[in-house]
Structures are given as C-alpha cells and as structure tokens.
C-alpha positions, 0 to 999 in steps of 0.5 A: 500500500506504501508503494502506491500511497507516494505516487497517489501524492504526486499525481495530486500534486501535479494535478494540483499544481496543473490545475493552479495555472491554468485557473485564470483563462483571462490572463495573457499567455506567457509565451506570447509576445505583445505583438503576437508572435508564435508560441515557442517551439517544443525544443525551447521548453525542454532542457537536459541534464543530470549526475554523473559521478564515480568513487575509486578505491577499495569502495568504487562507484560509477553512475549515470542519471541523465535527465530531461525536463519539459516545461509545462510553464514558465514556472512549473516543469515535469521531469524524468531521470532514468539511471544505472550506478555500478557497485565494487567493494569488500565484502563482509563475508570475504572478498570483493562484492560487484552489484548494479543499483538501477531504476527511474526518477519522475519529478515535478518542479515549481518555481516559487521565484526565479532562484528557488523552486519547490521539488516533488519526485517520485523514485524506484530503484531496484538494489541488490544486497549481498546477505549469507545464507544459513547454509553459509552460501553468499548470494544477492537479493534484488528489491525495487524500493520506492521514494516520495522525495519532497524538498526544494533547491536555488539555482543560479544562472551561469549564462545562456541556458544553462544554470547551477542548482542545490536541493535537498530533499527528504524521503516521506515513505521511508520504505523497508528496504531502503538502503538510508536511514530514516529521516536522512536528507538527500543532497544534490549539487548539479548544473543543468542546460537547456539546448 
C-alpha cells in the first residue's frame, strides 16, 4: 500500500499544481509576445541534464542519471531521470562484492521565484544486497524500493541556458528496504542546460 500511497501524492500534486495555472483563462499567455508572435517551439521548453559521478578505491562507484525536463510553464516543469550506478567493494563475508543499483526518477518542479523552486519526485530503484545464507552460501537479493522525495533547491544562472542548482530533499515513505536511514536528507549539487 506504501508503494502506491507516494505516487497517489504526486499525481495530486501535479494535478494540483496543473490545475493552479491554468485557473485564470483571462490572463495573457506567457509565451506570447505583445505583438503576437508564435508560441515557442517544443525544443525551447525542454532542457537536459543530470549526475554523473564515480568513487575509486577499495569502495568504487560509477553512475549515470541523465535527465530531461519539459516545461509545462514558465514556472512549473515535469521531469524524468532514468539511471544505472555500478557497485565494487569488500565484502563482509570475504572478498570483493560487484552489484548494479538501477531504476527511474519522475519529478515535478515549481518555481516559487526565479532562484528557488519547490521539488516533488517520485523514485524506484531496484538494489541488490549481498546477505549469507544459513547454509553459509553468499548470494544477492534484488528489491525495487520506492521514494516520495519532497524538498526544494536555488539555482543560479551561469549564462545562456544553462544554470547551477542545490536541493535537498527528504524521503516521506521511508520504505523497508531502503538502503538510508530514516529521516536522512538527500543532497544534490548539479548544473543543468537547456539546448
């Protein structure tokens, strides 16, 4: 119930927020000119970006989230970040441990004011965990975890379209499985263009 109970809040909140903007019929269309020009193109309301991070030593890490978003207006955009991070390390029962950790991010972003915005996202990522048998065999047991992340971040332009943001955001469904402790907040630091 856990699982469907978090993307239930954020087909709300991104109906909600949907609904929000489009409420006042008698206001002028944002990407229209005075003067009547044509809506932008499709291309000049999506942008891209994403993670790309690595961690070498006796614990390795590479992944890969790119991302691309699409704004809906000029204050809200939605948003989808496919991933895969590849796991190296020693093992607590002797050796070394390899895994993959994969899955998608859904998200919804709401610009309070230019430099800040309100972030909801909904996340599943499928984690292996090595764990002994009561034989003794060491095998891996895969699980799709669920996230309802909300939180928010600033962003600062750094010329043209592209922009550096922070956010930090909290886990609401603090599934079983998760691999983070509860409560714990989530920090992402990245820069995003828009072509």
């Amino acid at each position: 119930m856990k699982k469907y109970a978090g993307l239930l809040v954020l087909i709300v909140f991104l109906a909600g927020t949907s609904l929000a903007q489009s409420k006042d019929s008698t206001r002028v269309n944002p990407y229209m000119g005075s003067g009547g020009e044509q809506k932008p193109k499709i291309t000049d309301k999506v942008y891209f970006g994403g993670n790309l991070f690595f961690t070498l030593g006796s614990y390795t890490s590479i992944g890969i989230w790119p991302m691309v978003g699409y704004k809906v207006t000029p204050r809200l955009s939605l948003g989808l970040q496919p991933g895969y991070e590849y796991l190296k390390y020693d093992s607590y029962y002797g050796g070394n441990y390899e895994t993959s950790n994969y899955g998608f991010r859904v998200f919804s972003r709401y610009r309070v004011i230019p430099q800040a915005y309100a972030h909801v996202e909904y996340a599943n990522i499928n984690y292996g965990q090595q764990y002994q048998t009561p034989g003794g065999d060491i095998e891996e047991e895969r699980n799709w975890v669920p996230f309802l992340f909300i939180g928010g971040g600033i962003s600062q332009p750094l010329g043209g379209s592209a922009f550096a943001y922070v956010q930090i955001l909290f886990d609401v469904l603090q599934d079983d499985n998760s691999p983070y402790a509860n409560g714990e907040p989530f920090w992402s630091v990245g820069i995003v263009a828009g072509f």
